[in-house]
C-alpha positions in Angstrom: -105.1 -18.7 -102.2 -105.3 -15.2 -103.5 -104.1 -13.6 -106.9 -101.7 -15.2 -108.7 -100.0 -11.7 -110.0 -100.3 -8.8 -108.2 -100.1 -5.1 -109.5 -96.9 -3.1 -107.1 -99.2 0.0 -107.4 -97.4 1.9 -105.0 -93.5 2.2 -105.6 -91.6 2.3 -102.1 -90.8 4.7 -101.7 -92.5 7.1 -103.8 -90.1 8.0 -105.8 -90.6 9.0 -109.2 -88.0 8.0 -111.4 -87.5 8.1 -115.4 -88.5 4.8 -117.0 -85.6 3.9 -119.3 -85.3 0.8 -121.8 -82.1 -0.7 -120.5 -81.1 -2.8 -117.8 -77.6 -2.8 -115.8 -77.2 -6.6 -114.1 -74.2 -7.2 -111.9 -72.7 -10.2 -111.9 -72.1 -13.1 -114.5 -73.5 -16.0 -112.3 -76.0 -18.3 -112.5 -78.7 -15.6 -110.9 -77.1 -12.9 -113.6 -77.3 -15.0 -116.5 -81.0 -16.1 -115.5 -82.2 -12.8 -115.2 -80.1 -11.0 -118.2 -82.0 -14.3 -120.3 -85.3 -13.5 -118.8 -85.2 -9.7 -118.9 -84.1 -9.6 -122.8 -86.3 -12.5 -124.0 -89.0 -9.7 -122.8 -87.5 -6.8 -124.9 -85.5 -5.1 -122.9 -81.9 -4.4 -123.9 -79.7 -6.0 -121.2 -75.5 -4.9 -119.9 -73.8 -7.7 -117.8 -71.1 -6.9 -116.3 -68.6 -9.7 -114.8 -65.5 -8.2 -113.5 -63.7 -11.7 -114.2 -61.1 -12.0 -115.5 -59.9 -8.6 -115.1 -60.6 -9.2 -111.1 -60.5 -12.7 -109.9 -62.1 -14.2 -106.9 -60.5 -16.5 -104.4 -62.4 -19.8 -105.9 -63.0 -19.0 -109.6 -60.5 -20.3 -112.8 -62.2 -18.9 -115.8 -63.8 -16.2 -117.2 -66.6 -17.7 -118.3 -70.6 -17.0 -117.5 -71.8 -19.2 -114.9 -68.8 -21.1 -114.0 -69.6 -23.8 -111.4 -67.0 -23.8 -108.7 -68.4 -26.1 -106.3 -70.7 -29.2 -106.9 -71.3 -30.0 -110.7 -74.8 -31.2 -109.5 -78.0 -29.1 -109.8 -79.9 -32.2 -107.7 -82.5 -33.9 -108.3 -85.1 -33.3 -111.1 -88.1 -35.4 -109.5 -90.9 -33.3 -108.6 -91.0 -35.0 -105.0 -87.7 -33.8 -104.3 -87.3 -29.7 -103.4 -84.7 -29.2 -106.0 -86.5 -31.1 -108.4 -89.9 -29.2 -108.0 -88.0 -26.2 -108.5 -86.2 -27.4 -111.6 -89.6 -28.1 -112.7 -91.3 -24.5 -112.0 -88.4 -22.9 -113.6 -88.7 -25.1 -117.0 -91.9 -23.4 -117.2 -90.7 -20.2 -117.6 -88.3 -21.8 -120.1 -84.8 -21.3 -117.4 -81.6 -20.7 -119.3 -79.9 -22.3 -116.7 -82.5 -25.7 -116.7 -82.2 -25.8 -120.7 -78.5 -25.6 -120.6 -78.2 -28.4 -117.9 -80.4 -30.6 -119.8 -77.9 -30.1 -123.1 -74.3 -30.4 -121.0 -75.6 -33.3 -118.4 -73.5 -35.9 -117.5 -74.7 -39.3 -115.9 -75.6 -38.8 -112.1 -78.0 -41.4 -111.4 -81.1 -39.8 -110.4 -79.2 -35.9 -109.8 -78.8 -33.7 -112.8 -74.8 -33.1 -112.8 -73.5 -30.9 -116.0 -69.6 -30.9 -117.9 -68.8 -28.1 -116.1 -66.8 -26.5 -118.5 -69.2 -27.4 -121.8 -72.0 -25.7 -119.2 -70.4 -22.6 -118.7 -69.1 -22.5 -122.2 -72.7 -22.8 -123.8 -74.4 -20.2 -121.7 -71.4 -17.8 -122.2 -72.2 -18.1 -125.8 -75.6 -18.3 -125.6 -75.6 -14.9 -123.7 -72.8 -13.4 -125.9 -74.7 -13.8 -129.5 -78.4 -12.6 -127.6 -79.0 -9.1 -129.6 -80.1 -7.2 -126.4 -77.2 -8.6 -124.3 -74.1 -6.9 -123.9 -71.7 -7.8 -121.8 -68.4 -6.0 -120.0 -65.9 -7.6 -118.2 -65.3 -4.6 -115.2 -65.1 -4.4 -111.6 -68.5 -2.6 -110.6 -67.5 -0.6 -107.3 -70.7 1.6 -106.8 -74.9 1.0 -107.2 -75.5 2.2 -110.6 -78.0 4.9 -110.8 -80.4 3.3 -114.1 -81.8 0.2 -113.6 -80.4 -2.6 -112.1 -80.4 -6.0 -110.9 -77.9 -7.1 -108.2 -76.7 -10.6 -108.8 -72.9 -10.4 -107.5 -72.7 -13.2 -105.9 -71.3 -14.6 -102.0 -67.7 -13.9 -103.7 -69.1 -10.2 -104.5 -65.2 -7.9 -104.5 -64.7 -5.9 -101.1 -65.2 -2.3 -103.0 -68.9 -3.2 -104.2 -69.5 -5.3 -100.6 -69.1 -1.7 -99.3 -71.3 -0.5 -101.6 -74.1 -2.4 -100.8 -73.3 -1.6 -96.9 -73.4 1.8 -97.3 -76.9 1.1 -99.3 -78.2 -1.6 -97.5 -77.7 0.1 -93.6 -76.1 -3.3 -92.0 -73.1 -5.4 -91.9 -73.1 -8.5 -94.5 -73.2 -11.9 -92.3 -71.3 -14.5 -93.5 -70.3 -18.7 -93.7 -68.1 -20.5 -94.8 -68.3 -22.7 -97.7 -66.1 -25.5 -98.9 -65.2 -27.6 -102.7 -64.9 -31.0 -103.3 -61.4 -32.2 -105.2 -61.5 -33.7 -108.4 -59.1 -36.7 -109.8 -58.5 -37.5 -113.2 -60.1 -41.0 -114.2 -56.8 -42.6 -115.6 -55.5 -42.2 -112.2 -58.5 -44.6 -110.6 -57.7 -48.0 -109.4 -60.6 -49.8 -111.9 -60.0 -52.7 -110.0 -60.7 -51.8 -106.7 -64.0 -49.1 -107.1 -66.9 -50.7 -108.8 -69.8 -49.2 -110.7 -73.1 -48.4 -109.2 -76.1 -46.1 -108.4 -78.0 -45.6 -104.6 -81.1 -47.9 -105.0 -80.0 -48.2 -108.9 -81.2 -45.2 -109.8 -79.5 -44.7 -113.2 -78.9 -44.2 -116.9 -76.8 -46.9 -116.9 -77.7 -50.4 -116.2 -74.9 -50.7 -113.8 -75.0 -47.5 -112.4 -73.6 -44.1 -112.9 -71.0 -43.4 -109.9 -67.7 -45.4 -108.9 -67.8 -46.6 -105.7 -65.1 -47.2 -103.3 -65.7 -49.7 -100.9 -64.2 -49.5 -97.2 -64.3 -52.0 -94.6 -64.7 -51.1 -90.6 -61.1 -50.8 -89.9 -59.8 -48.7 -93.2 -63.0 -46.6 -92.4 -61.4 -45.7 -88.6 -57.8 -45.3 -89.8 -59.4 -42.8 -92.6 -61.6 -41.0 -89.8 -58.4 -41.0 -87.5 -56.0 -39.0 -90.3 -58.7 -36.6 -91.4 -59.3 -35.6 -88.0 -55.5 -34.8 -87.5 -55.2 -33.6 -91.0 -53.6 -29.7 -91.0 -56.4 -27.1 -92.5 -55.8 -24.1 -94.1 -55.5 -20.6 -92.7 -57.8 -18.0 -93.2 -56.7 -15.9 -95.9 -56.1 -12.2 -96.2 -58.9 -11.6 -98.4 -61.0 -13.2 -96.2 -59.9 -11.1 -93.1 -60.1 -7.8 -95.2 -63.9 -8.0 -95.8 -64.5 -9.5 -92.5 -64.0 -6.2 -90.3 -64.4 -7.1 -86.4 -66.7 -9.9 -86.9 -65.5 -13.3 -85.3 -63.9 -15.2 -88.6 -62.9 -17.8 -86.2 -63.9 -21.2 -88.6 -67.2 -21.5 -86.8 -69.5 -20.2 -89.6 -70.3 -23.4 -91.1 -73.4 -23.6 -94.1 -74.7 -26.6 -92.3 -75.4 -28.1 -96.1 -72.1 -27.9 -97.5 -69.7 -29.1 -94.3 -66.4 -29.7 -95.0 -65.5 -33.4 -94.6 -63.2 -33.4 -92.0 -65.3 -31.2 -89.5 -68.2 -33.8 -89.9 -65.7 -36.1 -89.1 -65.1 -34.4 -85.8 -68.8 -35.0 -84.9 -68.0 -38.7 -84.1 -66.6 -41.7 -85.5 -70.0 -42.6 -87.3 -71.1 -39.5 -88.2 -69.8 -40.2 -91.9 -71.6 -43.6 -92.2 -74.8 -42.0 -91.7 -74.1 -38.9 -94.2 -71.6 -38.8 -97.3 -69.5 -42.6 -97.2 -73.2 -44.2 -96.0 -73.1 -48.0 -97.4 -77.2 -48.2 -98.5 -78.9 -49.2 -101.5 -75.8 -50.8 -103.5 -75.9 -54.1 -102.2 -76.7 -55.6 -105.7 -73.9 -53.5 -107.3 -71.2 -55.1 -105.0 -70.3 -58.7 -105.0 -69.3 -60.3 -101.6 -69.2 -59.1 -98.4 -71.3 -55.6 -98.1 -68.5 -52.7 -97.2 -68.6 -50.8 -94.1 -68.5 -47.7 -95.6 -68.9 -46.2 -99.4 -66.9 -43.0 -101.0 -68.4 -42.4 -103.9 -67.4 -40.6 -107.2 -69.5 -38.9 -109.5 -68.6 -38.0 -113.8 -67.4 -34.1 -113.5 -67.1 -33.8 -117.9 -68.9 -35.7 -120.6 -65.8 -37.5 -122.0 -65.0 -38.9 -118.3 -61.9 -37.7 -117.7 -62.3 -36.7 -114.1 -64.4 -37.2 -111.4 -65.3 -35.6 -108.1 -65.3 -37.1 -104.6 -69.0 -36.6 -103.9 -69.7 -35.4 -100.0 -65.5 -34.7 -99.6 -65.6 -30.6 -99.3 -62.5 -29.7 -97.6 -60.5 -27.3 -96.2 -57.2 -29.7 -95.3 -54.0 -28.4 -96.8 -53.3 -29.7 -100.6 -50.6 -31.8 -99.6 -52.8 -33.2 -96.5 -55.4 -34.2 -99.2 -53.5 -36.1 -101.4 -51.7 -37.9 -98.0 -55.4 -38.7 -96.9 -57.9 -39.4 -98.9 -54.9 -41.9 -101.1 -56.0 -44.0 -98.1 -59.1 -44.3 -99.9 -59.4 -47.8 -101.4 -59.0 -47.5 -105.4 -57.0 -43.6 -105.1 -53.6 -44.6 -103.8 -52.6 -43.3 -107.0 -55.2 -40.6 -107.7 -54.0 -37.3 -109.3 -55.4 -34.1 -108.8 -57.2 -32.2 -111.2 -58.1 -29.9 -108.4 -58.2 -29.8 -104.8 -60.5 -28.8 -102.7 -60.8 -25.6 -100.8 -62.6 -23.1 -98.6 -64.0 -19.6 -99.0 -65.5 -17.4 -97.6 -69.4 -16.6 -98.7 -71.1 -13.6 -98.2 -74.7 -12.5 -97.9 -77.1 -9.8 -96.9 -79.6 -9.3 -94.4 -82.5 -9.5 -97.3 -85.9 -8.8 -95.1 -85.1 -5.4 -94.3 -83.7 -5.2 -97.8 -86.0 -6.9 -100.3 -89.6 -7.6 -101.0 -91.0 -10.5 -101.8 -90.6 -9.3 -105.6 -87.2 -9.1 -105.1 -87.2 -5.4 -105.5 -85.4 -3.2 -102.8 -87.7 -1.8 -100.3 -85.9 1.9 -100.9 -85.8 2.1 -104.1 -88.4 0.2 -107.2 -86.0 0.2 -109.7 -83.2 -2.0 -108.1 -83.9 -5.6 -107.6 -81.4 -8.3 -106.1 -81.0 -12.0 -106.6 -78.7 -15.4 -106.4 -77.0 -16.3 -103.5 -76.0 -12.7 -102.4 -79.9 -12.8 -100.3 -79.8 -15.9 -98.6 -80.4 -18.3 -101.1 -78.7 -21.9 -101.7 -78.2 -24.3 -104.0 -77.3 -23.8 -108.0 -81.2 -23.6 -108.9 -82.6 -21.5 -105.7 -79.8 -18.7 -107.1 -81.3 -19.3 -110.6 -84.4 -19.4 -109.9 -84.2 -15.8 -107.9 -82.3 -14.3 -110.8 -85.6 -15.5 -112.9 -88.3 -13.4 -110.7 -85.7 -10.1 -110.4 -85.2 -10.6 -114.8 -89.1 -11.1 -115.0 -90.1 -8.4 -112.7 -87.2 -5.6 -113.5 -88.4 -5.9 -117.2 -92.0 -5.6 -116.3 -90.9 -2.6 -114.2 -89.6 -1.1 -117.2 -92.6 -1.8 -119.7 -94.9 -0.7 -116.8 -96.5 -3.8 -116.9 -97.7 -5.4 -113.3 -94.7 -7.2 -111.6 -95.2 -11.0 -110.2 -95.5 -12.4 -106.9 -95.5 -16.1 -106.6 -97.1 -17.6 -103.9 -95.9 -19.6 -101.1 -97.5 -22.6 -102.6 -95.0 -22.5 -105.6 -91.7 -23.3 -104.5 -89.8 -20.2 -106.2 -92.8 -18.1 -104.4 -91.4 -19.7 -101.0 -87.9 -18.9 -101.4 -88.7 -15.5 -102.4 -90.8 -15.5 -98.9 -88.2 -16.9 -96.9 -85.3 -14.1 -97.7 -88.2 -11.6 -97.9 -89.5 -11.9 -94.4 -86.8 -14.6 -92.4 -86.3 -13.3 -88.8 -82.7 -11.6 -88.4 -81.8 -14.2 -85.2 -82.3 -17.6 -87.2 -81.3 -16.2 -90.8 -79.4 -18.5 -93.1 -78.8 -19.7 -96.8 -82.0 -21.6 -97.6 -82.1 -24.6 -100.2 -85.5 -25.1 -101.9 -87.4 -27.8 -99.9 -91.2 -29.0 -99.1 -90.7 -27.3 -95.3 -91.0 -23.7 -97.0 -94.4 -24.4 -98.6 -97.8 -23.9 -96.9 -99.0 -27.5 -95.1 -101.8 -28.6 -97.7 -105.5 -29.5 -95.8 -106.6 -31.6 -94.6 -103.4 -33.1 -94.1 -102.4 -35.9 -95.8 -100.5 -38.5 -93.7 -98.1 -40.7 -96.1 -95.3 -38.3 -97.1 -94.6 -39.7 -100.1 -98.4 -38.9 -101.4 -98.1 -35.3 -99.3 -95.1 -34.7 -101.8 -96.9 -35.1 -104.8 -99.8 -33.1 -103.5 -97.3 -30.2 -102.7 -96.2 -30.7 -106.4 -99.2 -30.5 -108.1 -100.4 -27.7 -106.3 -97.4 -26.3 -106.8 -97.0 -26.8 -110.7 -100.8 -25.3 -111.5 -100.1 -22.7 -110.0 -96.5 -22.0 -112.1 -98.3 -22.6 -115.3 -101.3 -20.5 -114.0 -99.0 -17.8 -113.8 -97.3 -18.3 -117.0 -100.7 -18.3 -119.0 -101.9 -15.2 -117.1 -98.2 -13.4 -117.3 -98.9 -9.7 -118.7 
């Protein structure tokens, strides 16, 4: 198994650089916020800089921390799910971004969705009042020289993306990544959508989504119109950073596919993925439907909801045309539609170590999704080891690996040593972690082995943390 913290004895390379007391993060994100949390909570004084609102990107609205501009789901919390073993390791080490979840979670059945504006808004004050925080709202266009933490994000501004090119020695790759529309909740037809959680897993006793039931031939005349829907162009700002490389819309995260290019796979490709009709038999009276389109609480005083599954890249006028053929939205209003952007990320194995700290130089770490990393927690969770280990860097104090066998150990792996040919955003699941021996055959016990290997461990390390 080895040792569960390891001393980097030998910086990079070999540089000797003055140790200072202050750390520069960049970017406001969840990986940012995570690591500003974790580095201050250790002592060290902390800037943040977020260079909204004074420069926009193509999918944010506020200027607040940690805006969420995609799902309002962090997943599951159950230890025998990947997201939820994750969640659990990062609790541990007492995660803003799991603590704030907890305290702005809205009902999701068994996922852990937040009030997206109540979430944002509590960690933005959270982090504003910390005494070793500050934070400035600027557009960072070069690598700062003190110590830093890189947690920019996939919508990082074209003057810093060349930055980090100029740093880094390659090209950024690139996908596409799409948002689900939300509707307001006065606009639902109550009649028509009825209540209910998957396998009635729940807060409620009837369930926590609404449900809109489709049978065989609504569900073809839906598949035929978003087929034929118009999409949007590429934009401009998407074209800028793209430079030569082939922006045709080919660059799909296979985990977040817009709805109408799944669609495109074949006329039950959607039956067996986001509108599947299993485990709410008992919530529907009648005749089962043929498909379900469900929709899940996006704010605590359900007022709107999103269209779980329905990322899109159709025009806004083709997405209020189609998906009102859904049964119980003829009338739905838009709070916001969806869209697509355009995410980027770096090469991290010839970048990173497994620390997170850049190969060429020890006092610059990276994190969030900026490395290769998906899913709301994976970029947290990242932002936790850079905050840990940059503020151990700076009280000389050994910096942490976690192994393989934790999950944040094995995410850290992956975008520390992925091969350049089969390189992509990677959400936390069982497949990254080391097979357990002898092998256990029933996958439902193997996932609880995996987990309580995986959780001594975390608290092994916590105990032991210098």
């Amino acid at each position: 198994m080895g040792c569960l913290c390891n001393i980097h004895t030998n910086l990079i390379d070999d540089t000797i650089f003055r140790m200072q007391s202050e750390l520069v993060i960049i970017g406001g994100g969840l990986a940012g916020c995570e690591a500003a949390w974790q580095a201050a909570n250790r002592g060290i004084s902390v800037i943040l800089y977020e260079m909204r609102p004074q420069k926009m990107t193509e999918a944010h609205k506020t200027a607040l921390l940690g805006e969420l501009v995609c799902s309002n789901s962090l997943g599951s919390t159950h230890t025998t799910n990947g997201s939820g073993l994750l969640f659990n390791e990062m609790k541990v080490f007492n995660s803003l971004i799991c603590m704030v979840a907890e305290e702005t979670a809205v009902p999701a059945g068994s996922a852990l969705a937040v009030d997206r504006n109540q979430f944002a808004e509590r960690l933005t004050n959270l982090l504003t009042n910390h005494p070793l925080i500050k934070i400035i709202h600027e557009e960072v266009v070069s690598i700062p020289q003190e110590p830093c933490i890189i947690a920019s994000g996939p919508l990082t501004s074209p003057a810093f993306i060349t930055a980090l090119q100029n740093f880094h020695g390659e090209k950024n790759l690139f996908f596409y990544d799409a948002i689900a529309p939300i509707v307001e909740a006065d606009s639902i037809d109550m009649q028509t959508v009825f209540l209910g959680s998957r396998y009635g897993k729940g807060e409620s006793d009837e369930g926590d989504y609404l449900n809109c039931p489709l049978d065989k031939e609504t569900y073809e005349a839906f598949v035929e119109q978003l087929i034929s829907a118009q999409q949007i162009n590429l934009k401009p700002y998407e074209e800028q950073i793209t430079q030569g490389v082939d922006a045709g819309f080919g660059h799909f995260f296979e985990g977040c596919l817009p709805i109408e290019i799944l669609a495109r796979r074949g006329i039950n490709t959607l039956i067996y993925g986001p509108l599947r009709p299993v485990g709410l038999r008992k919530s529907y009276k009648g005749t089962p439907p043929y498909a379900i389109i469900q929709l899940r609480q996006d704010d605590i005083s359900q007022t709107t909801y999103n269209l779980v599954g329905f990322q899109t890249n159709l025009t806004f006028s083709e997405q209020k045309r189609v998906f009102r053929m859904i049964p119980g939205l003829q009338n739905a209003e838009f709070v916001r539609y969806g869209q697509m952007h355009r995410n980027t990320f770096l090469f991290a194995p010839s970048l990173i170590n497994q620390n997170l700290q850049a190969i060429h130089r020890a006092d610059l770490f990276f994190a969030g999704q900026l490395i290769g990393v998906e899913g709301y927690l994976g970029n947290a969770a990242t932002g936790l080891v850079a905050g840990i280990n940059a503020a151990n860097l700076l009280k000389q104090k050994p910096l942490l690996i976690f192994p393989k066998e934790t999950m944040i150990g094995a995410l850290c792996f992956y975008v520390s040593h992925a091969e350049k040919e089969t390189f992509q955003p990677m959400k936390a699941n069982f497949g990254l972690l080391p097979p357990i021996t002898p092998r256990i055959r029933n996958k439902g016990d193997r996932k609880i082995a995996y987990s309580n290997r995986s959780l001594k461990m975390i608290k092994g390390i916590y105990t032991k943390e210098p």
